[in-house]
Structures are given as C-alpha cells and as structure tokens.
C-alpha positions as CSV (number, residue, x, y, z in Angstrom):
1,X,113.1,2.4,148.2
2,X,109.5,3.6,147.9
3,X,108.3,6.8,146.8
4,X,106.0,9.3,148.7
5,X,102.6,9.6,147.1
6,X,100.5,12.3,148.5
7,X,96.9,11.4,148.8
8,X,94.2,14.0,149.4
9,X,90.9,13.0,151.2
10,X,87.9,14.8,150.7
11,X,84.7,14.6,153.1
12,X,82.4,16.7,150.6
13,X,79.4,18.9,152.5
14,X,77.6,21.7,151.3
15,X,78.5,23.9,154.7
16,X,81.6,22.3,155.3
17,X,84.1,20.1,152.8
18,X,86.5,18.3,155.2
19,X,89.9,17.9,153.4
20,X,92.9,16.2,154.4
21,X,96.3,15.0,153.2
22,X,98.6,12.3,153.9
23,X,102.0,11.2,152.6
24,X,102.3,7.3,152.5
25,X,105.3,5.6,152.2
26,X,105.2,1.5,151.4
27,X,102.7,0.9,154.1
28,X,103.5,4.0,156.2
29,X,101.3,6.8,156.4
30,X,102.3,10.2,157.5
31,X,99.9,13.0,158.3
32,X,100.5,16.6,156.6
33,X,97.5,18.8,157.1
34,X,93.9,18.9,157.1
35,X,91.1,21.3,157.1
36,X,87.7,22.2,156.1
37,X,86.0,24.8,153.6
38,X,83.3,26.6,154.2
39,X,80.6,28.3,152.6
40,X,78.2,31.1,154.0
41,X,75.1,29.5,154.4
42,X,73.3,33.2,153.5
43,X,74.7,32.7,150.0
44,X,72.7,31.4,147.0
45,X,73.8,27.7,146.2
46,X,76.1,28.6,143.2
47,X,77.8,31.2,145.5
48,X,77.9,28.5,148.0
49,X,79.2,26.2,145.6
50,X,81.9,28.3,143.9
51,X,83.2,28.9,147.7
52,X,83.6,25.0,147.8
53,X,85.4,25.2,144.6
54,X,87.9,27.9,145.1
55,X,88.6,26.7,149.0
56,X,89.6,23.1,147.4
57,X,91.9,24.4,144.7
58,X,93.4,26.8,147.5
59,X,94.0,23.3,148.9
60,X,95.5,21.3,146.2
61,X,97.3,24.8,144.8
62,X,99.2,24.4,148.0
63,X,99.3,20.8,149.4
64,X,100.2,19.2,145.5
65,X,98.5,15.5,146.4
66,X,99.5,12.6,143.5
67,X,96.0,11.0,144.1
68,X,92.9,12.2,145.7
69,X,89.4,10.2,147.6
70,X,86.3,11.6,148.0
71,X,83.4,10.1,149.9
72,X,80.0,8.6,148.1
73,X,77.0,10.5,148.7
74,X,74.6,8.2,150.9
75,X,70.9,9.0,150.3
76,X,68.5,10.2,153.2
77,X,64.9,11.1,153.5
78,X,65.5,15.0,152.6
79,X,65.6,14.4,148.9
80,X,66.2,18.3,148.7
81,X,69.0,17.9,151.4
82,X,70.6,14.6,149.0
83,X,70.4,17.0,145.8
84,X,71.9,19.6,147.4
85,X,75.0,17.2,149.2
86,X,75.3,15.9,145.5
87,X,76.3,19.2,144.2
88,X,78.8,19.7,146.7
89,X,80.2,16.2,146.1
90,X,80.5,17.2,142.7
91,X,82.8,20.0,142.8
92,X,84.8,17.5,145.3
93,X,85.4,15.3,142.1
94,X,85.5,18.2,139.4
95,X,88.3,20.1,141.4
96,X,91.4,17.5,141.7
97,X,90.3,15.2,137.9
98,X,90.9,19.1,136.8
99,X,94.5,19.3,138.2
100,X,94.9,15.7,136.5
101,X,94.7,13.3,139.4
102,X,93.1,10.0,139.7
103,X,89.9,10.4,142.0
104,X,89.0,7.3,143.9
105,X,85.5,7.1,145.6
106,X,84.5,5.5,148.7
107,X,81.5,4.7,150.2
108,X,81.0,5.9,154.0
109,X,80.3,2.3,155.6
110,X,83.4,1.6,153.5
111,X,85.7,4.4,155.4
112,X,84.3,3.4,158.8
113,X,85.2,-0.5,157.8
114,X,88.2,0.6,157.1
115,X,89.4,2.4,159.7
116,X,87.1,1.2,162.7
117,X,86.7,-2.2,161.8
118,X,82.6,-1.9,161.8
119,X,80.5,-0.6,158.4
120,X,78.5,1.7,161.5
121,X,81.1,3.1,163.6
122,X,80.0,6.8,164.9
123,X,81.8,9.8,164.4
124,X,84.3,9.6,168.0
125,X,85.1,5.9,167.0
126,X,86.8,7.5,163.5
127,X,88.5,10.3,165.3
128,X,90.1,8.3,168.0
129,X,91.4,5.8,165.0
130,X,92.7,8.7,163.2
131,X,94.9,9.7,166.2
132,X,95.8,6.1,166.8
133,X,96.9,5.7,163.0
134,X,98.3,8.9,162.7
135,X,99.3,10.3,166.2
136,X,100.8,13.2,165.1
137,X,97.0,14.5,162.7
138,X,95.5,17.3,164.3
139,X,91.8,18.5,163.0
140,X,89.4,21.1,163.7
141,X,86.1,19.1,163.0
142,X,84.9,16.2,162.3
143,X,85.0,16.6,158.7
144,X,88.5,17.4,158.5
145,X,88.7,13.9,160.7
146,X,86.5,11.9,158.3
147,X,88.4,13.6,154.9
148,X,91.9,11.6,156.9
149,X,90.2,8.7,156.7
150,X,88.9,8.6,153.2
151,X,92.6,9.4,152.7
152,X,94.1,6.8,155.3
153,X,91.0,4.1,153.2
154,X,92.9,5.1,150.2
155,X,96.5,4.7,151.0
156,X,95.0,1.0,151.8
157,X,93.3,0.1,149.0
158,X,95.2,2.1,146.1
159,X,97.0,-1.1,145.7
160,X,94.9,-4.1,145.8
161,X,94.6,-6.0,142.4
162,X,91.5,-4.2,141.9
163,X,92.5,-0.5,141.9
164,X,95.8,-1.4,140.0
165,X,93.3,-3.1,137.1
166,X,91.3,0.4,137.1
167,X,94.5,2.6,136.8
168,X,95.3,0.4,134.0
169,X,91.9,0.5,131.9
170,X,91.7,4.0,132.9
C-alpha cells in the first residue's frame, strides 16, 4: 500500500503568495487546503517581506507538507517589478528548505502544460482544471488556484527518473 505524501505548492507574489496543499496517494491526488498571504502594500519591502515569511511558516507550522513546489520567476519589462517578485520568491524557497523539505521548482509554462495541456493557458483554463482534478479544492484567488497546480505539477513529476536521480545526488 502507498503512503500519503503531502505536497505544498507555492505561487510566490510580493502582494499575494498563493499556497496550497495536497495529499497524493499512488497516482491519486486529494485536496486539503489552500490560501494566500498577504502583505500591506503601505509597508516597506522588508516589512512586506517578513509578512510573506511568517504567513508561510503559519502555513507549514500547521499543514506539515513532506515536499513543497514553488513557481520560477518569469522575467518582464519592469526590471524593478522582476527584482522585487524575486525577493518574494525567495522567502517562498527559504521558508520550507528551513523546515527540511525538498523544494522543487517549476517554471509557469511548465504548470500550465501540466495541468492544461498548453505552455499558454490563461488563468480560468487553470482554475477550471483544478476543479476538474480535484473537485472537492476550493480557493479564494487565483493564486491560491495556481499554488494547486504547482502542487498537482509536482505530485506528477516527483517520480519521473529525473527527480528520483536529484533526490539521490541531493
């Protein structure tokens, strides 16, 4: 019989960090919560990015996920805007490697193959598949939606040859 792993996904913003968490089984996938942190955007950016911080640990504290998958930065034309989403994104990864787990990363066209089908599905397209792959998920934005997918991208590809090599060198 297969074990439950718990696999958190994390959609990482500097206003809002989607989160959600999953339970897989074998191949079946089981929603438990999801969420989003939020920062007050009046705040200075390390107030900003301590809120991130201490919303995700509330997170883990309570939810316990085994692994955790946090979406790639993608680069637009506000280099300010890209600096700025890259700090966010990196409490995203500091927060669950410093509860120990393994942090996978995904790229956004990645996620959208994933659960879509298509590397440029919009925003409706992945909430609709997350309700058709999990019909019981409920989420209050679309970053909550898009964390349950980097999760549900996770649950699929923690086991191909090529993630079982990393585990292993890592």
């Amino acid at each position: 019989m297969s074990s439950v792993t718990r696999i958190v996904g994390i959609d990482p913003g500097l206003r809002r960090t989607g989160w959600g968490v999953i339970d897989t089984v074998g191949n079946s996938l089981r929603f438990v919560a999801s969420g989003s942190v939020t920062s007050d955007g009046d705040d200075d950016l390390a107030r900003r990015l301590v809120a991130i911080h201490d919303g995700l640990d509330a997170v883990l504290h309570e939810y316990r996920p085994d692994e955790a998958a946090v979406e790639q930065t993608f680069v637009n034309k506000d280099a300010g805007a890209t600096l700025k989403l890259g700090q966010a994104r990196g409490i995203a990864l500091l927060v669950p490697a410093r509860r120990g787990l393994p942090v996978a990363e995904y790229a956004p066209n990645a996620v959208k193959k994933a659960i879509v089908g298509a590397g440029h599905a919009e925003k409706q397209q992945i909430r609709l598949m997350v309700t058709v792959l999990m019909p019981k998920a409920t989420f209050n934005s679309d970053d909550a939606a898009d964390a349950l997918a980097i999760a549900v991208t996770h649950a699929h590809h923690r086991n191909s040859p090529g993630a079982r090599l990393a585990r292993q060198i890592g």
